[in-house]
Structures are given as structure tokens and as C-alpha cells.
Backbone bond lengths (Angstrom), bond angles and torsions (degrees), N, CA, C in turn:
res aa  C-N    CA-C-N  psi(-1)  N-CA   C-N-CA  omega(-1)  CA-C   N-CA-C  phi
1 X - - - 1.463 - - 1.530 109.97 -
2 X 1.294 110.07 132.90 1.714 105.00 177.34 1.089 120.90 -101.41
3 X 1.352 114.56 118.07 1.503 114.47 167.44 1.211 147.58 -45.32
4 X 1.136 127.87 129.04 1.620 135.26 -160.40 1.715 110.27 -102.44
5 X 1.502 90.70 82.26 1.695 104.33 -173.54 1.898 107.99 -30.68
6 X 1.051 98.52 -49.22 1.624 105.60 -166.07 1.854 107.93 -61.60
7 X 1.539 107.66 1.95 1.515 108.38 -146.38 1.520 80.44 -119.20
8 X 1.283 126.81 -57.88 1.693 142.03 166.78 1.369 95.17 -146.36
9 X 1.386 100.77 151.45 1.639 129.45 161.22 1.332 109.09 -131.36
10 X 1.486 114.45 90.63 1.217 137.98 157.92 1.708 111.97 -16.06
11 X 1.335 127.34 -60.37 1.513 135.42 -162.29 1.174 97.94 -103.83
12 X 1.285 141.09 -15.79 1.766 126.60 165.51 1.532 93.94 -101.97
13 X 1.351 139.95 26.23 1.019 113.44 152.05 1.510 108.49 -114.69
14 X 1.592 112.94 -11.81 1.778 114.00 169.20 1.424 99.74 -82.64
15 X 1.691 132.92 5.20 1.572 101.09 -173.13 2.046 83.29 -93.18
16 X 0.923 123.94 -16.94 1.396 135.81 -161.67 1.751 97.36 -64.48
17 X 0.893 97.52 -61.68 2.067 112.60 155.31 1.302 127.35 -59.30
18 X 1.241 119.13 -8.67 1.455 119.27 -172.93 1.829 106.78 62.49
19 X 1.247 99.13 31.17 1.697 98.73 166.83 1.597 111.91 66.55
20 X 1.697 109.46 43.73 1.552 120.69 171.24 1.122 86.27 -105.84
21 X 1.464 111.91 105.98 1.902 104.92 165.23 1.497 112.02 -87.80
22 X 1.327 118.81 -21.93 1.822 126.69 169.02 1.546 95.56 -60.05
23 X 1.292 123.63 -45.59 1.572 110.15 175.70 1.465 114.23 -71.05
24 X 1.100 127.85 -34.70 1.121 128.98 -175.45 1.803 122.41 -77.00
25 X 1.832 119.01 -8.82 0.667 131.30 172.55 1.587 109.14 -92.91
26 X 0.949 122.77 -45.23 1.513 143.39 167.51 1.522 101.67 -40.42
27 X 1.600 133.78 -46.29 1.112 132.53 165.38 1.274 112.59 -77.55
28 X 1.448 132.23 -26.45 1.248 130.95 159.82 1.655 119.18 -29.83
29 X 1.450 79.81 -65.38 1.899 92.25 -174.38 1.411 130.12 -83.52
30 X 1.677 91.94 -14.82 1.804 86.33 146.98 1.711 132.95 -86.98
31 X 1.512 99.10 -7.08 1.606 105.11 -175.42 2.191 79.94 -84.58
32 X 0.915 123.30 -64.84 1.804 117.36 -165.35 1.279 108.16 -42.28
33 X 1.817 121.11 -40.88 1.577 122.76 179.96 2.011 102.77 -60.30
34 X 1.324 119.03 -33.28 1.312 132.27 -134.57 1.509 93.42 -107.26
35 X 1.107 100.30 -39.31 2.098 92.16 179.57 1.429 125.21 -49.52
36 X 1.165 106.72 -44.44 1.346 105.44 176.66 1.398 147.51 -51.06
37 X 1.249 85.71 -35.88 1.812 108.81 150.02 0.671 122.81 -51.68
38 X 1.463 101.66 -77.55 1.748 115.21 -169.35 1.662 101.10 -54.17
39 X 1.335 122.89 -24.74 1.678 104.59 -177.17 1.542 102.30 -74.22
40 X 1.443 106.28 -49.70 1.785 105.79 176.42 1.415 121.94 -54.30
41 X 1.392 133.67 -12.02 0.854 133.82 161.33 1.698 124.19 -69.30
42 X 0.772 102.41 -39.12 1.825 132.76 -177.03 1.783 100.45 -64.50
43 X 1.653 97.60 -59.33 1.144 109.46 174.24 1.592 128.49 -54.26
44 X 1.357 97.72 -44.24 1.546 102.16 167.44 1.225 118.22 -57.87
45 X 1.370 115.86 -56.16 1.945 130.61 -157.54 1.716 84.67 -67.08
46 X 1.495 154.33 -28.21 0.775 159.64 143.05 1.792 132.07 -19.83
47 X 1.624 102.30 -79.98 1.323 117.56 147.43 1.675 123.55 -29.51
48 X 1.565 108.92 -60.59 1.447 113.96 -169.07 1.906 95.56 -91.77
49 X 0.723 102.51 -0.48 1.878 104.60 168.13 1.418 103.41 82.62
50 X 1.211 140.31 -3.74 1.000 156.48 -160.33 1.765 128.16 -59.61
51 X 1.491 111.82 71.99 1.696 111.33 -157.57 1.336 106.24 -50.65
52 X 1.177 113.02 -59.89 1.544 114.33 -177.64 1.764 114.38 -40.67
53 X 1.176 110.18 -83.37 1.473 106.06 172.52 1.936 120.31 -37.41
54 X 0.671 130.43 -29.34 1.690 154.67 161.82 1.669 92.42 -67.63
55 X 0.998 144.58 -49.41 1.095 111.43 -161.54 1.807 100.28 -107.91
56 X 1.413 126.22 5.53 1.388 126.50 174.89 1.436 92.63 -94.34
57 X 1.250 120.81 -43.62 1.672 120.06 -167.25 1.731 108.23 -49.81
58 X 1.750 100.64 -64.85 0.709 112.00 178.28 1.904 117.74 -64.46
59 X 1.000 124.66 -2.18 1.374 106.49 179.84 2.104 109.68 -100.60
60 X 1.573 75.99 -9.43 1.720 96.94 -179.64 1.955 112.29 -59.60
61 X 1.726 90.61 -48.33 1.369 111.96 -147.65 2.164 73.71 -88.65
62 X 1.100 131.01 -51.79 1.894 113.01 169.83 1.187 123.75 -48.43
63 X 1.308 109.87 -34.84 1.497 125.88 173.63 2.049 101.85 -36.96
64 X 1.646 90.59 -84.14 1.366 111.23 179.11 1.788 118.30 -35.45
65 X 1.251 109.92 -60.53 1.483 140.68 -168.67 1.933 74.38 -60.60
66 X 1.078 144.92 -69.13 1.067 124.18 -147.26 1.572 117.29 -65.17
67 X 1.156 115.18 -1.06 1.274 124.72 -157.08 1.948 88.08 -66.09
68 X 1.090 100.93 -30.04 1.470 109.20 -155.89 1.379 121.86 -86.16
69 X 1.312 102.16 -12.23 1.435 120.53 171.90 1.896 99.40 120.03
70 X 1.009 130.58 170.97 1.347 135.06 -165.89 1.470 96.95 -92.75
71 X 1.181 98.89 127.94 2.110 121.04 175.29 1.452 124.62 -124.05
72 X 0.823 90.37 -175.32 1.881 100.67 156.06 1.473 128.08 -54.00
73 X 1.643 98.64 -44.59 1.501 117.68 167.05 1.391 143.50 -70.49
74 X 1.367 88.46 -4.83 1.671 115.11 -179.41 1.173 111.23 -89.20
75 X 1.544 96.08 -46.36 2.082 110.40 -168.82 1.347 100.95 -88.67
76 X 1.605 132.38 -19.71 1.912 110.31 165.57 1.241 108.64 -85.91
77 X 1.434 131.23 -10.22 1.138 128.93 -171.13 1.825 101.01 -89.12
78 X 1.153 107.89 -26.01 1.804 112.03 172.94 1.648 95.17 -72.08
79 X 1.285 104.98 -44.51 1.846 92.33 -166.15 1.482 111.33 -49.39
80 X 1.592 105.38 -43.28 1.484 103.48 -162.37 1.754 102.47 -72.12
81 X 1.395 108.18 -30.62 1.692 108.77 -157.93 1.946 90.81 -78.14
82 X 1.534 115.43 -13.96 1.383 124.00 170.01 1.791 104.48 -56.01
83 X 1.496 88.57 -64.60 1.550 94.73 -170.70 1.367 119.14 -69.40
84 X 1.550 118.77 -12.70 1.440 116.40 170.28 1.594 103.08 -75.00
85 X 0.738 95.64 -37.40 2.088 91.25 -179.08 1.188 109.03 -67.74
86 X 1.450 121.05 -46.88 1.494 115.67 -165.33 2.158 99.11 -79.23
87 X 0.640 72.23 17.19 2.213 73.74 -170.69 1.409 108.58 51.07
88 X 1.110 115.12 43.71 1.670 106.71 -179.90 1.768 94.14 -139.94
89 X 1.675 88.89 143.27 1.349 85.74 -149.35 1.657 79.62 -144.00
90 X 1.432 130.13 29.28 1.120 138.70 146.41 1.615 136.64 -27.92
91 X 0.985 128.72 57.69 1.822 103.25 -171.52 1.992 90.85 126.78
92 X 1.486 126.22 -25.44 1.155 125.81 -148.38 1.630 100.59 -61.16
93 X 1.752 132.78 -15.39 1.135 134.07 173.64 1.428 106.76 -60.26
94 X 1.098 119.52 -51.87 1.270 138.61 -170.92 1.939 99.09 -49.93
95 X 1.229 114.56 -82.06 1.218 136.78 177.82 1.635 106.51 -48.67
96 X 0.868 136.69 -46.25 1.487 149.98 -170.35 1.633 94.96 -69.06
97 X 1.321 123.29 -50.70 1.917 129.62 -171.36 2.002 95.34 -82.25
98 X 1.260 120.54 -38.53 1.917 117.08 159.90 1.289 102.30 -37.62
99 X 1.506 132.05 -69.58 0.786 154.56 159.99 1.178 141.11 -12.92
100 X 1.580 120.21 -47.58 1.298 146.40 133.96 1.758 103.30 -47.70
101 X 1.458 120.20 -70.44 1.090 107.48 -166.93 1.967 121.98 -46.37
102 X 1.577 87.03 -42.75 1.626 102.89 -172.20 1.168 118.73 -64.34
103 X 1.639 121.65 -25.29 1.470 119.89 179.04 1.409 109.63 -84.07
104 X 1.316 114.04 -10.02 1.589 113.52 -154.40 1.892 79.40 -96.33
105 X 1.517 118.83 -71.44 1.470 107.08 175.35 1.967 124.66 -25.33
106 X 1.127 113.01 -32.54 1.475 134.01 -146.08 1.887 77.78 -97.83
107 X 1.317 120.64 -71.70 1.783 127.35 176.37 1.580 93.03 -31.51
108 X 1.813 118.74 -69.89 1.419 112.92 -157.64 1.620 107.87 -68.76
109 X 1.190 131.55 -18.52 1.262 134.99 156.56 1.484 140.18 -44.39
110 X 1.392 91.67 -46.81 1.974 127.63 175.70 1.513 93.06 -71.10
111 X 0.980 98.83 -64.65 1.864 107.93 -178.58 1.507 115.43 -31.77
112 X 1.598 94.62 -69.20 1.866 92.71 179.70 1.328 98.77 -46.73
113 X 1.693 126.10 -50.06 1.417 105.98 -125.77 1.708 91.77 -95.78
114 X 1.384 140.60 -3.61 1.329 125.23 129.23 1.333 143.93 -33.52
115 X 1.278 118.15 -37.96 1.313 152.98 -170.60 1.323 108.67 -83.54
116 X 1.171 115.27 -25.18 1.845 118.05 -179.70 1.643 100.06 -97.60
117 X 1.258 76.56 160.76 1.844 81.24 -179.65 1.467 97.74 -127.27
């Protein structure tokens, strides 16, 4: 299967570690335990329209995602924590379901790359 640099990059995220991939898996499996939240959180501040909460959720869930090196998942997760700051919450369905897609690619990514030895 070929990897989709923009999705994870395996080797710019071990140079970020100095090439501890046991550390870098270890953050793996707390970002896979940890998403779920952080998406339900997002999801909520969403529902109740809520910029503020929307833009901590979301800066929570880039926070994490960055561990890995900068993706796809980094930059919708800035859009939304953008649009929670700016109070505009225009389009955020739209961006919020990217979002869904991008973490879920980014999970099946983490996954393999635990899984390899």
C-alpha cells in the first residue's frame, strides 16, 4: 500500500523525534485513544454554534495531529479553530465532514504504521 505523504509522513515525523519510532508510536496510541473526543468535542461546539468552544476544540485536536508532522489534518483542523475565533461559522458543516474524512484517513495511517515493525 502506498503512502499518502500529505495523509502521514512516516520519516518527517521520526526526524521530529530524532528517529524514536517506540516514542513515536506511544504518541500514536495516545492520539487513536484521544480522537474521539477531541472530534466530539468539535462536534458539539458545532451543534450548539458555539465559536469559542470550536475554536479550543479544534485547536486541541491540531495541537495533537501535529505531533506527526503537518497534513491535511492539521490545515482543516486550523480552518475550523480559524473560524471559531473569527465567529463565523459559515460553511463550518462543510469543513467539519473534510474533517471527519481527514482524521479517519490519518487513524488508518497511524494504524498501519503501529502495526509494522
Amino acid at each position: 500500500m502506498q503512502e499518502d505523504k500529505s495523509v502521514f509522513d512516516k520519516d518527517e515525523a521520526l526526524k521530529m523525534f530524532e528517529g524514536d519510532e517506540e516514542f513515536l508510536k506511544e504518541l500514536v496510541e495516545i492520539f487513536i485513544n484521544d480522537a474521539p473526543e477531541h472530534m466530539s468535542e468539535i462536534r458539539e461546539a458545532i451543534d450548539s454554534r458555539n465559536s469559542k468552544a470550536l475554536e479550543k476544540s479544534a485547536h486541541k485536536l491540531k495541537g495533537a495531529v501535529a505531533n506527526f508532522w503537518r497534513n491535511a489534518t492539521t490545515d482543516t483542523a486550523f480552518k475550523l479553530e480559524t473560524m471559531g475565533r473569527e465567529n463565523n461559522l459559515d460553511g463550518v458543516e462543510e469543513v467539519y465532514d473534510a474533517l471527519v474524512k481527514d482524521v479517519e484517513l490519518l487513524m488508518n495511517a497511524l494504524e498501519e504504521f503501529v502495526k509494522s515493525e
